[in-house]
Backbone as CSV, one residue per row, in Angstrom:
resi,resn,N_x,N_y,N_z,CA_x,CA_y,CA_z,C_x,C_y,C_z
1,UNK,-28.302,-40.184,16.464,-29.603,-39.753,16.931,-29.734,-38.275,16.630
2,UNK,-31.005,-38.043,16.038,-31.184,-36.297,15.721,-32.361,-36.263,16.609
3,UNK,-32.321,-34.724,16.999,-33.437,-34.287,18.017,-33.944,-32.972,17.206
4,UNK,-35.528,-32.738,17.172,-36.110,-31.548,17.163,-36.396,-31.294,18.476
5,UNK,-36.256,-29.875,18.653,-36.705,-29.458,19.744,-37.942,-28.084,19.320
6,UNK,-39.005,-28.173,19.088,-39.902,-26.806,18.876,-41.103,-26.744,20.536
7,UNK,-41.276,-25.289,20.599,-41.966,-25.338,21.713,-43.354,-24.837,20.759
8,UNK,-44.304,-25.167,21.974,-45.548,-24.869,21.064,-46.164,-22.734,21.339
9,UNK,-46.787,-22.854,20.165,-47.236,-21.612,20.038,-47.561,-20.356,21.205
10,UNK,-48.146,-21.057,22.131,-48.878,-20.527,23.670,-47.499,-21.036,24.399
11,UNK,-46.430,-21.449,24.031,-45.439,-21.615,24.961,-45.469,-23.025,26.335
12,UNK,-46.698,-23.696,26.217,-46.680,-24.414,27.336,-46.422,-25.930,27.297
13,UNK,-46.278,-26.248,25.836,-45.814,-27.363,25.513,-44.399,-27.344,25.015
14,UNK,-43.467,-28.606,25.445,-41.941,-28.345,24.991,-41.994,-29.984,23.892
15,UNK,-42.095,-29.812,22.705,-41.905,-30.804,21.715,-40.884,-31.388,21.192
16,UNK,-39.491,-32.509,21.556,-39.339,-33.226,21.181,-39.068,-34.753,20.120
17,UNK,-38.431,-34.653,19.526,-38.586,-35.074,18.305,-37.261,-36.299,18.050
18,UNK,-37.493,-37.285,17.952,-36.243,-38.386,18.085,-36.234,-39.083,16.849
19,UNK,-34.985,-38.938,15.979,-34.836,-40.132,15.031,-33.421,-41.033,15.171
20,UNK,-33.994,-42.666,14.864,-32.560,-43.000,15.315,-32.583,-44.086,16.289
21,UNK,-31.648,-44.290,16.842,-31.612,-45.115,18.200,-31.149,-44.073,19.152
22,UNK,-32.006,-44.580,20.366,-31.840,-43.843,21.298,-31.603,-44.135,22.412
23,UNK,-29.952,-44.085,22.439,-29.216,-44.659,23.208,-28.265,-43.776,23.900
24,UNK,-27.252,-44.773,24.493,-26.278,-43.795,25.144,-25.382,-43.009,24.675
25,UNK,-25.648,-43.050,23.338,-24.957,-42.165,22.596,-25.724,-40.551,22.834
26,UNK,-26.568,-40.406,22.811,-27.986,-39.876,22.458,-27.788,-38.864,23.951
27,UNK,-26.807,-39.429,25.162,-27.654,-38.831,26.576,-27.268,-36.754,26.501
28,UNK,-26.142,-36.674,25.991,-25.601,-35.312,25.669,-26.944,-34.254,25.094
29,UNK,-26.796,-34.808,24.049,-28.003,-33.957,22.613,-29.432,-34.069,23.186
30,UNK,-29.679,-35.217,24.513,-31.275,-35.390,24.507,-31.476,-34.146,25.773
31,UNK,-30.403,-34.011,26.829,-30.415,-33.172,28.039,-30.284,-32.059,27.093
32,UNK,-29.678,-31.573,26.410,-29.616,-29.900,25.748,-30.933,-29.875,24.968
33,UNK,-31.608,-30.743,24.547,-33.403,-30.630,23.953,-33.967,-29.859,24.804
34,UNK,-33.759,-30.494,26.338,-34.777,-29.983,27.234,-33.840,-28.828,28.457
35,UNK,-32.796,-28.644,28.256,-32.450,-27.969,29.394,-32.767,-26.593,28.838
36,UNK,-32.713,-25.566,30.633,-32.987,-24.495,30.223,-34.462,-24.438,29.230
37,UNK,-35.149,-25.128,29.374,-36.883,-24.994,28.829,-37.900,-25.577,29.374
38,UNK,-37.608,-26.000,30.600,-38.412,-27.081,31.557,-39.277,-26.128,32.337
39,UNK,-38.417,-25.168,32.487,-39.321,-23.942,33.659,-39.967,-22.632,32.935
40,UNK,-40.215,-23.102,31.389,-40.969,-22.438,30.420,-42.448,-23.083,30.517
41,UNK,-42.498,-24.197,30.196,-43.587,-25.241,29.802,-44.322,-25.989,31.113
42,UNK,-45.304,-26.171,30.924,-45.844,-27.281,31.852,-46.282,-28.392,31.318
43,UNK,-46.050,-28.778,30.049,-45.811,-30.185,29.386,-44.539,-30.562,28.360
44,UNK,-44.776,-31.555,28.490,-43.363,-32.158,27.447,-43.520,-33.629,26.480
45,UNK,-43.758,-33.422,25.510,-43.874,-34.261,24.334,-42.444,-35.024,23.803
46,UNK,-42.718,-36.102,23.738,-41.566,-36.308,23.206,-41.827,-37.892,21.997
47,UNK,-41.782,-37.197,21.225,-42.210,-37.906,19.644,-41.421,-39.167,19.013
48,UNK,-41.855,-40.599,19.565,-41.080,-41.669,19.212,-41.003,-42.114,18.165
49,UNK,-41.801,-41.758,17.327,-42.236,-41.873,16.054,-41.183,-42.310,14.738
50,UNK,-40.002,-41.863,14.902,-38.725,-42.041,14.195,-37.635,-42.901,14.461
51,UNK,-37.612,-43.165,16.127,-36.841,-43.983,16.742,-37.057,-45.571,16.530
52,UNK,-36.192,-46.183,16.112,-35.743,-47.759,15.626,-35.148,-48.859,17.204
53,UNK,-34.651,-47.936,18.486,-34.044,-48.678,18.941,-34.117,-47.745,20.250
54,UNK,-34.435,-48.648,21.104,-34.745,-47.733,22.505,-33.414,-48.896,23.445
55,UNK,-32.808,-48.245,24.607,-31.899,-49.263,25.301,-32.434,-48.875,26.696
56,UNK,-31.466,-49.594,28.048,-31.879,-49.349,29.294,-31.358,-47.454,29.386
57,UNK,-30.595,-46.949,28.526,-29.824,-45.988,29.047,-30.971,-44.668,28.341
58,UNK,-31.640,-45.432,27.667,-32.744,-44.085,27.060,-33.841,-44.250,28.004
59,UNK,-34.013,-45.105,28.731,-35.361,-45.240,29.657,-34.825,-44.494,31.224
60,UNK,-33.257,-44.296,31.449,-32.833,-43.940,32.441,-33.180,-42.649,32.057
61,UNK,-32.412,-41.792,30.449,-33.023,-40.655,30.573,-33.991,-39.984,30.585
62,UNK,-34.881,-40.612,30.094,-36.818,-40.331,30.217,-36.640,-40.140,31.740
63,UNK,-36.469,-40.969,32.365,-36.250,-40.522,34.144,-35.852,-39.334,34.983
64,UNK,-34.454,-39.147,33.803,-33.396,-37.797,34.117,-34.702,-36.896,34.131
65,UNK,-35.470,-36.786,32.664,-35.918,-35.336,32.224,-37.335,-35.458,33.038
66,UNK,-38.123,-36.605,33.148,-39.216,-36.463,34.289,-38.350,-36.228,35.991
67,UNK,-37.692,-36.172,36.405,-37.519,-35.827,37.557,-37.048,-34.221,37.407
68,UNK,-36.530,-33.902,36.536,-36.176,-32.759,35.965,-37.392,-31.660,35.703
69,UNK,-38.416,-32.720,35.552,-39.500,-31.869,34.890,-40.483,-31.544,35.949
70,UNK,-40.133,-32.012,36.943,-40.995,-32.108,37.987,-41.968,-33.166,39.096
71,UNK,-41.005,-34.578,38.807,-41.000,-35.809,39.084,-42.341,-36.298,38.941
72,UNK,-43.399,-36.501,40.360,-44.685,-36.960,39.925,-45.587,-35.845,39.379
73,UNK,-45.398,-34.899,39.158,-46.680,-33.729,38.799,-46.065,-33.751,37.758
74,UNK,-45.063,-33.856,36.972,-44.676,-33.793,35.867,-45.909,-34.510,34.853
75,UNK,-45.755,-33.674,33.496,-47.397,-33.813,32.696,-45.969,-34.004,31.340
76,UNK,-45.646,-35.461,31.347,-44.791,-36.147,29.958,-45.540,-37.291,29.558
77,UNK,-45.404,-36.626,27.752,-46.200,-37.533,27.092,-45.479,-38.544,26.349
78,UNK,-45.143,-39.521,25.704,-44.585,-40.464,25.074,-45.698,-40.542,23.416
79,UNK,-45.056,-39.923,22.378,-46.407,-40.101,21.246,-45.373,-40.986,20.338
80,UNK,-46.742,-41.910,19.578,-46.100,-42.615,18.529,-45.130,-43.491,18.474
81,UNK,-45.308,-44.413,19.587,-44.026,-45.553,20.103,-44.740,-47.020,19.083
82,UNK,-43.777,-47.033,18.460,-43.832,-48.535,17.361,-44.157,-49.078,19.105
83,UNK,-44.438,-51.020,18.462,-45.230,-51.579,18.993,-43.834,-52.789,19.810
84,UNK,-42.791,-52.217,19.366,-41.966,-52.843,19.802,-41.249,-51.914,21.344
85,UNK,-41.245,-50.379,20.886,-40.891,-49.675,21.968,-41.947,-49.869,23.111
86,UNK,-43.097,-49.546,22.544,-44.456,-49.981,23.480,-44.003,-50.811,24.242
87,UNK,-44.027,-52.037,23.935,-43.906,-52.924,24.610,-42.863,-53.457,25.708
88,UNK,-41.736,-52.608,25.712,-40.860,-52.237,26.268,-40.908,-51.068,27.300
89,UNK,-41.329,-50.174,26.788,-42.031,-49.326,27.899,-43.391,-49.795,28.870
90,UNK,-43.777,-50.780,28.831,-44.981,-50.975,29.232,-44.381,-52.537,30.118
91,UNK,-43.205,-53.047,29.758,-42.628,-53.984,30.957,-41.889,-53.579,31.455
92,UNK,-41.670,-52.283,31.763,-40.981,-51.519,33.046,-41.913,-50.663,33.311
93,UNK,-42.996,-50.800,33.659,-44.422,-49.988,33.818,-43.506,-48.244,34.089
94,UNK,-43.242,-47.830,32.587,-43.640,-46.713,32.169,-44.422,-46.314,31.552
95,UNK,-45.172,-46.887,31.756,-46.912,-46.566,31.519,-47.725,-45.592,32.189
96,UNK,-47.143,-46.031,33.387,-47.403,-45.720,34.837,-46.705,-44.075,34.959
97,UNK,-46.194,-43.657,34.888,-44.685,-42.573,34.707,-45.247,-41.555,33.950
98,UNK,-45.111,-41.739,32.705,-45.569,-41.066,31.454,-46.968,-41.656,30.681
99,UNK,-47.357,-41.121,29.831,-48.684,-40.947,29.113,-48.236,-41.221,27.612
100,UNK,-49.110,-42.352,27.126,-48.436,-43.020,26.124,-49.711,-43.042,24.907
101,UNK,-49.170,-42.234,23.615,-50.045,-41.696,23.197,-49.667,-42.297,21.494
């Protein structure tokens, strides 16, 4: 699993970037994306767009970094989820959670 991490221009977005499966291999490299930059930003993108393979242990960490981020006021977006992650995120109503774009 490779991660971009770029923040946006005005600083208030933290961008995210996943290729790969994103799994428990993944939990190390995905917490250093966002640590130490959570209390920069008041949003967080995180770009599915590249990812082939989502497991229970990548939906635990979406959890880690929204409770991290500020649990329910937290403003996390999910962009570009194939129709297979979709659908997977959307029968554990993380729909509901995050903003699926």
């Amino acid at each position: 699993m490779a991660f971009k991490t770029v923040t946006s221009e005005e600083g208030k977005t933290l961008y995210i970037s996943l290729t790969g499966r994103f799994d428990i291999t993944a939990h190390r490299d995905f917490i250093q994306a966002y640590k130490d930059k959570l209390d920069l930003v008041s949003k967080v993108v995180v770009d599915l767009a590249a990812v082939e393979y989502i497991d229970s242990s990548a939906l635990g960490m979406l959890l880690i970094l929204r409770e991290k981020a500020g649990g329910e006021k937290a403003d996390i977006s999910l962009l570009n989820c194939s129709p297979d992650v979709t659908r997977i995120i959307q029968t554990v109503h993380f729909d509901k959670m995050f903003h699926l774009c």
